[in-house]
N, C-alpha and C positions, 0 to 999 in steps of 0.2 A: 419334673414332669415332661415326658414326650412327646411332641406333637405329632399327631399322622402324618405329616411331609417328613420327619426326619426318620418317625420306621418306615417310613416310603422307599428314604433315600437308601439307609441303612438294606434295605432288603432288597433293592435296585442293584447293590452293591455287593450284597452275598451272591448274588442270582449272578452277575460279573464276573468274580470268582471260581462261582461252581462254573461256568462253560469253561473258561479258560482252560480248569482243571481240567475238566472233560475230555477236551480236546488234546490234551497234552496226553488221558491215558488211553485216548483213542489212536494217535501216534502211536504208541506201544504196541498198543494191538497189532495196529498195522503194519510195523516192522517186522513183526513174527509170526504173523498169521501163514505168511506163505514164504520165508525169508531162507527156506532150505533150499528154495530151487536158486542156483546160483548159476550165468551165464556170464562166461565171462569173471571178469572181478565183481559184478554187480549182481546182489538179493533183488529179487521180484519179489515188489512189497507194493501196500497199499498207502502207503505213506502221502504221496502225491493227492493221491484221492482227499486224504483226510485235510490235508495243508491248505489245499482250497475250497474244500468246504466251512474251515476253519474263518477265513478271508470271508467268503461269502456270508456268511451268516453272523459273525460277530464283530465286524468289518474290517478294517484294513489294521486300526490300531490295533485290537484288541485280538484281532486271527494272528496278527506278527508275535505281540504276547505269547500268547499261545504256546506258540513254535519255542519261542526263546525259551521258558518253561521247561518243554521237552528235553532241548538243549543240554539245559544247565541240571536237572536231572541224570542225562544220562553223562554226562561228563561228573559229575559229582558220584560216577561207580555206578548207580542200578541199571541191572541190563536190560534197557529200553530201547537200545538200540536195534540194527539188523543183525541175525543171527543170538539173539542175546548177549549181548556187546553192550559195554558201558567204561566208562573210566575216560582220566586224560588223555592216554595213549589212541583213543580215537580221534583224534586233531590230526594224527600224521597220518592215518586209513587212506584210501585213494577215496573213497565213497563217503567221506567227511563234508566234502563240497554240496553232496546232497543234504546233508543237515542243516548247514547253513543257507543254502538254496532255500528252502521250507519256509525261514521268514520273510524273503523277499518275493515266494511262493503266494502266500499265505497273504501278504501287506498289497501286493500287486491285484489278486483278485476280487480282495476288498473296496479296491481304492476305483477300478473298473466296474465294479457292480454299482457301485452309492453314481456314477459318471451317466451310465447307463441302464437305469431300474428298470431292463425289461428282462424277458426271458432268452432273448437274443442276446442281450449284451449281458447275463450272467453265464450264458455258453462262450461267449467270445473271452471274458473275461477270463474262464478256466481255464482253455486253453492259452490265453497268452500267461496265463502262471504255470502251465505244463510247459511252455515254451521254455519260459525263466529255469524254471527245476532243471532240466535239462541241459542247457546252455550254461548254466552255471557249474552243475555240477562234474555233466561231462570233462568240459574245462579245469573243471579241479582235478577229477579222475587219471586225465592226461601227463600233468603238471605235475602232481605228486609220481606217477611213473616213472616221468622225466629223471625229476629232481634227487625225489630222498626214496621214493620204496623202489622194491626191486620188481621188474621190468619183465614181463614176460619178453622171450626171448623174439625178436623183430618186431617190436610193438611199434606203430603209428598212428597216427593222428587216427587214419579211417578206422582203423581199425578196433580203436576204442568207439568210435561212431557206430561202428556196426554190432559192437556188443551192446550198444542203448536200441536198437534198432530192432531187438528182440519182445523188450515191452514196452516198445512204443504205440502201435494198436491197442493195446490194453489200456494206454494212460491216456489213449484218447477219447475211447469208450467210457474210462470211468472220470473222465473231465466231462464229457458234455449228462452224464450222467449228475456230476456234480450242481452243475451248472440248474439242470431241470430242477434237481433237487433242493439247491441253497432258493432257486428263484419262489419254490411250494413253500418250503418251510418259513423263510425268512419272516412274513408278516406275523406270524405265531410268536417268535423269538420273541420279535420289537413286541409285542404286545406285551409279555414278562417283563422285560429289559427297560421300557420305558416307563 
C-alpha cells in the first residue's frame, strides 16, 4: 500500500523529469529556430536564451542536467544541434564550446538566482551566464581554429570577437528578458516541484 508522501514524492519526481526533458527539447528548438542565419562560423540561435532560463527556473543542479541531456542527445546522432547537427564528430566543431558552455550557462544562473531571489539579481544572474556562454565558447571557437579545424584565412583573436559581436545585443535582450521571466515564473514551478 502507498502512502500519499511517497505518490508525492514519486510525482515530485515525474514533474523533475518532465522539465528536465523539457528543456533539453526546448534547446532543440532553439538551435534551429533561426540557425540558418550564420555569421561568421557561428548560427544565431536561441539557445542562450533557453540555457538560462533552464538555470533559472529549475536551478542550478537541475538547469545544468538539463543541458548535459541535450548534450548527450545530440552527441548520441539526433540532430539537435545548430544547423541540424548531431553525432560525435560535433566535439571537434569550432562552436562545440557553446554546447558545453550551456551547462556552466545553465548551473551559473541557477546558482545566482537561489544567492539573490530578486528580480534584479535574476537579470544580473542572466547576464553573467550570457557572460559565461560566451567567454567560454568564444574561447573554444578560437582554439579549435587555431588548433585542428581549418582557419579562415587571417583569422584572429578579434576577430572571432567581432563575429560574437553580431548577436550579442540580442543575447542581451533575451537575457534580461530571461531574467524578468524565470523571476515571474519561478514561484509557479516550486509550487509543482515541491
Amino acid at each position: 500500500m502507498t502512502t500519499s508522501a511517497t505518490r508525492s514524492s514519486n510525482h515530485s519526481r515525474t514533474l523533475i523529469l518532465v522539465h528536465i526533458a523539457m528543456f533539453s527539447a526546448l534547446m532543440a528548438i532553439g538551435a534551429n529556430i533561426s540557425s540558418f542565419l550564420i555569421i561568421g562560423g557561428v548560427p544565431i540561435t536561441l539557445q542562450t536564451f533557453f540555457a538560462i532560463t533552464a538555470g533559472l527556473l529549475l536551478g542550478k543542479r537541475l538547469g545544468a542536467a538539463s543541458m548535459i541531456v541535450y548534450g548527450f542527445i545530440g552527441l548520441a546522432g539526433a540532430p539537435v544541434f545548430a544547423r541540424f547537427s548531431g553525432g560525435m564528430d560535433a566535439i571537434i566543431s569550432p562552436t562545440f564550446g557553446f554546447i558545453i558552455s550551456f551547462v556552466f550557462t545553465a548551473y551559473a544562473a541557477g546558482w545566482i538566482a537561489s544567492k539573490i531571489p530578486s528580480k534584479k539579481g535574476f537579470i544580473l544572474a542572466a547576464l553573467i551566464g550570457t557572460a559565461i556562454n560566451y567567454l567560454y565558447g568564444t574561447n573554444w571557437m578560437y582554439m579549435a581554429y587555431k588548433l585542428w579545424f581549418a582557419a579562415p584565412e587571417g583569422l584572429t583573436y578579434g576577430m572571432v570577437w567581432a563575429w560574437m559581436m553580431v548577436p550579442l545585443p540580442k543575447d542581451i535582450l533575451l537575457a534580461v528578458l530571461s531574467g524578468l521571466f524565470g523571476y515571474r515564473l519561478l514561484p509557479i514551478i516550486r509550487k509543482y516541484l515541491l
